[in-house]
C-alpha positions as CSV (number, residue, x, y, z in Angstrom):
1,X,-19.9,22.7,-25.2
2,X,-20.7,19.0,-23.4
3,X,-17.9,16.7,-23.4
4,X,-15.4,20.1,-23.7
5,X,-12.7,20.1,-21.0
6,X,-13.9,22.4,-18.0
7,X,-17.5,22.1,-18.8
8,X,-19.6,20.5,-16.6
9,X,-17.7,18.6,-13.1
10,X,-14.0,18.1,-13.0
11,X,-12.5,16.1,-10.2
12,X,-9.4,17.6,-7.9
13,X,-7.3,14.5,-7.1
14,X,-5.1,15.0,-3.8
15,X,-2.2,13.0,-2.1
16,X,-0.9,13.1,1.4
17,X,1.8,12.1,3.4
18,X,0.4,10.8,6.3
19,X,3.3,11.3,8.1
20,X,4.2,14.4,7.5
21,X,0.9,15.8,6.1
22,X,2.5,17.3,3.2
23,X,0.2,17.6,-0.2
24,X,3.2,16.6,-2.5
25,X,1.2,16.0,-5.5
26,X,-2.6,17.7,-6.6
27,X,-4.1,17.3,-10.2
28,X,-7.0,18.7,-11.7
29,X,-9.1,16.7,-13.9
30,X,-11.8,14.2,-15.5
31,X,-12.0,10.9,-13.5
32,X,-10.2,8.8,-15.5
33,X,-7.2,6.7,-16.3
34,X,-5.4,9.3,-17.8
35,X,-6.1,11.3,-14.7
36,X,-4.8,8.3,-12.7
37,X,-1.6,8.4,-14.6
38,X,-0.7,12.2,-14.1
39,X,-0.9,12.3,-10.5
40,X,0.6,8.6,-10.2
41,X,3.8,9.8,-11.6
42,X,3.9,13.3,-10.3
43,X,3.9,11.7,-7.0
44,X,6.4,8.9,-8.0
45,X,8.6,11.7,-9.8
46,X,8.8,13.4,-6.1
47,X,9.8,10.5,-3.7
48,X,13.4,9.3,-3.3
49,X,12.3,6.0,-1.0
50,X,10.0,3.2,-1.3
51,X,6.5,3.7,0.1
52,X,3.6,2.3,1.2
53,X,0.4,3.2,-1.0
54,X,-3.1,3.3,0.1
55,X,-5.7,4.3,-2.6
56,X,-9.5,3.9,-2.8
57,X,-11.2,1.0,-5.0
58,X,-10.8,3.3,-8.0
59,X,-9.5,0.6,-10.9
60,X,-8.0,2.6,-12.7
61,X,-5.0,3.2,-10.1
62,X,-3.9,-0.3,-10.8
63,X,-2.5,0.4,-14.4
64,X,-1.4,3.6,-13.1
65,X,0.6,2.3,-10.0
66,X,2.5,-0.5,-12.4
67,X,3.3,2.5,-14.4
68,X,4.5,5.0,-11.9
69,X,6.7,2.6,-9.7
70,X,8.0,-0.1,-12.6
71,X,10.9,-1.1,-9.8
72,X,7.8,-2.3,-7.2
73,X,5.9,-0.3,-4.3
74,X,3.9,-1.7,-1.2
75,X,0.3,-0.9,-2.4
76,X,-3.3,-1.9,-1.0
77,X,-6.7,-0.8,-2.2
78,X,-9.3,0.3,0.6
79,X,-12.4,-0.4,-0.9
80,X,-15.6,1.0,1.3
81,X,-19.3,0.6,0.2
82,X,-21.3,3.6,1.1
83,X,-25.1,4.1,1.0
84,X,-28.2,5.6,3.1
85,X,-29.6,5.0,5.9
86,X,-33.7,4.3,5.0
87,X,-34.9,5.3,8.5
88,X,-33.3,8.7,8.2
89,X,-33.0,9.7,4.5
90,X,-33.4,13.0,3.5
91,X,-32.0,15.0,0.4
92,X,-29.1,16.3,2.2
93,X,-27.8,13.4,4.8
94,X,-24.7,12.3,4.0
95,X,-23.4,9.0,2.9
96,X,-23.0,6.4,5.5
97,X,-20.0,3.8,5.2
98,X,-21.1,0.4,5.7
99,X,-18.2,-1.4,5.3
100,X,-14.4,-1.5,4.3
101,X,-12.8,-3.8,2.7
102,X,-8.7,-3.8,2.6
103,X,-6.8,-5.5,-0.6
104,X,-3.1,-6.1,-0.8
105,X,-2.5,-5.0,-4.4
106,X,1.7,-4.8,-4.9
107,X,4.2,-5.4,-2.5
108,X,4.2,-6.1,1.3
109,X,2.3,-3.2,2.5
110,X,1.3,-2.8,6.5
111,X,-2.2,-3.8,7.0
112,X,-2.2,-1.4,9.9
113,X,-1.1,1.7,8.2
114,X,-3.3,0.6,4.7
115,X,-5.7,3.9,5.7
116,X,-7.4,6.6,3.7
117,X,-8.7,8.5,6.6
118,X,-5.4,11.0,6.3
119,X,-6.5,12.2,2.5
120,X,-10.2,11.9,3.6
121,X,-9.8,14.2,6.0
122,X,-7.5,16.5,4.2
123,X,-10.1,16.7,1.7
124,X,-12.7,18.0,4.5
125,X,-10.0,20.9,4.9
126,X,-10.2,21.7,1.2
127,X,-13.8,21.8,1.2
128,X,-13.6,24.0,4.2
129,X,-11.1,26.6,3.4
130,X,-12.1,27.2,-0.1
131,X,-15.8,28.8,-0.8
132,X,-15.6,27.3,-4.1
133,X,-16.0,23.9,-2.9
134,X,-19.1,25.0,-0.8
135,X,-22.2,22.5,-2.5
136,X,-25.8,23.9,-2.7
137,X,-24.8,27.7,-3.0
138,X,-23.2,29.6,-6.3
139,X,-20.0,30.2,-4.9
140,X,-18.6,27.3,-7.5
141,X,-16.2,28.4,-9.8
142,X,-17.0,29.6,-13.4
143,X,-13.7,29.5,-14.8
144,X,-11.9,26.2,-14.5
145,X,-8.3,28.6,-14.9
146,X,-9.5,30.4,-11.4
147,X,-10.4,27.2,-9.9
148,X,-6.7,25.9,-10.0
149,X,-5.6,29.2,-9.3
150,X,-7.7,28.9,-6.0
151,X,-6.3,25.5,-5.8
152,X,-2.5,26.3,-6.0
153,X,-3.1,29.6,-3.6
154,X,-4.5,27.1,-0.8
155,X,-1.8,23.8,-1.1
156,X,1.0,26.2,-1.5
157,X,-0.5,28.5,2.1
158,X,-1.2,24.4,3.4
159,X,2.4,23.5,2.7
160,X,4.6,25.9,3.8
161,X,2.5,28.6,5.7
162,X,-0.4,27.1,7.9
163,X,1.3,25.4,10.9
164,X,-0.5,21.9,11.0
165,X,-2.3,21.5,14.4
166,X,-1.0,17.6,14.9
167,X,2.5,18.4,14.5
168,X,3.2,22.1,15.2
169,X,4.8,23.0,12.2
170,X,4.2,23.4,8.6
171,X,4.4,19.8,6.2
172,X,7.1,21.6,4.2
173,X,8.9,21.8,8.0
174,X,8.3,18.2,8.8
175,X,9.5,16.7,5.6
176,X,12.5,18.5,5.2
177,X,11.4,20.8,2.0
178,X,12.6,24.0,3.8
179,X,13.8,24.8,7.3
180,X,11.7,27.9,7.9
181,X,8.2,28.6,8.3
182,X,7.5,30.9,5.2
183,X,4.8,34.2,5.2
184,X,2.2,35.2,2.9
185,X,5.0,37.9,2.0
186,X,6.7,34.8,0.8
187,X,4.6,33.3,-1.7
188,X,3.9,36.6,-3.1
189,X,7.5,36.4,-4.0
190,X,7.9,33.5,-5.3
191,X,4.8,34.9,-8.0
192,X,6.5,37.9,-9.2
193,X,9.4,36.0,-9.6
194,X,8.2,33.5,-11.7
195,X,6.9,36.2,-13.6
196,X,9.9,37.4,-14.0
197,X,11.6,34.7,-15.2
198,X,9.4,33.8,-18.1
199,X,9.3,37.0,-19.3
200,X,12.7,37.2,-19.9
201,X,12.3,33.9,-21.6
202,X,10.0,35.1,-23.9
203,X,12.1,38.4,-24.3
């Protein structure tokens, strides 16, 4: 089964409004340019203004940027080099960054907003608020289908459910995708619905 689709690591890519905080795009897959593509123009499929980009030194986002926003985009890679500290290595310390490096890929982008913090730290939430993601333990998932299930359960709650600490209401609030705060109730709905609807389809 090696080299079969779901077998072995797979890779959650994430994007984030830093701004609002909103998670407009999420992609589940093998870290690769193909990969880079999907979520490149997911996330250009969903904006109706220019923007300014900030990914990490990953190369193949530079193929997949051109490709998503053919009419241009501000966009700069933060490249950071990470390794361990000798004088305090053991098998479970963590990564230290020893330096960052900013490049101005496309565009004109703001050197004081080129930041991948935001998504960083987003990513910490993930990890924290889905067992799955828990490393070391055998809580990981078994079935790549329930792993995005898990996944679309928790950036649909993020979205439109959990009121963001920063700015006090939901992202969906903040960037205008609905004017109400929405319940678990809600996104039940929107399930059996759904349901609904492609059964009559296949009826």
């Amino acid at each position: 089964m090696r080299g079969q689709f779901g077998v072995g690591d797979v890779w959650t890519w994430t994007t984030l409004c830093a701004d609002t905080k909103l998670v407009p795009s999420w992609y589940i897959g093998p870290r690769d340019a193909e990969s880079a593509h999907h979520i490149m123009q997911d996330v250009a499929s969903r904006l109706t203004n220019r923007v300014q980009l900030t990914t990490d030194g990953f190369h193949c986002y530079l193929n997949a940027v051109d490709a998503a926003f053919p009419h241009g985009i501000d966009y700069a890679m933060l490249v950071k080099m990470y390794g361990t500290d000798p004088q305090n290595e053991t098998r479970y310390s963590p990564s230290i960054c020893w330096s960052a490096e900013s490049k101005i890929m496309r565009g004109n982008p703001d050197r004081e907003h080129i930041n991948t913090s935001y998504v960083e730290r987003q990513n910490l939430s993930m990890r924290m608020g889905i067992r799955r993601f828990t490393r070391l333990t055998n809580a990981f998932s078994k079935k790549l289908e329930n792993h995005i299930h898990a996944l679309s359960i928790y950036f649909m709650h993020y979205n439109f459910v959990r009121i963001h600490q920063s700015i006090r209401v939901t992202p969906a609030m903040e960037a205008g995708v609905t004017d109400r705060l929405w319940s678990l109730e809600d996104m039940a709905r929107i399930v059996d619905e759904w349901e609904a609807s492609h059964k009559e389809l296949a009826a």
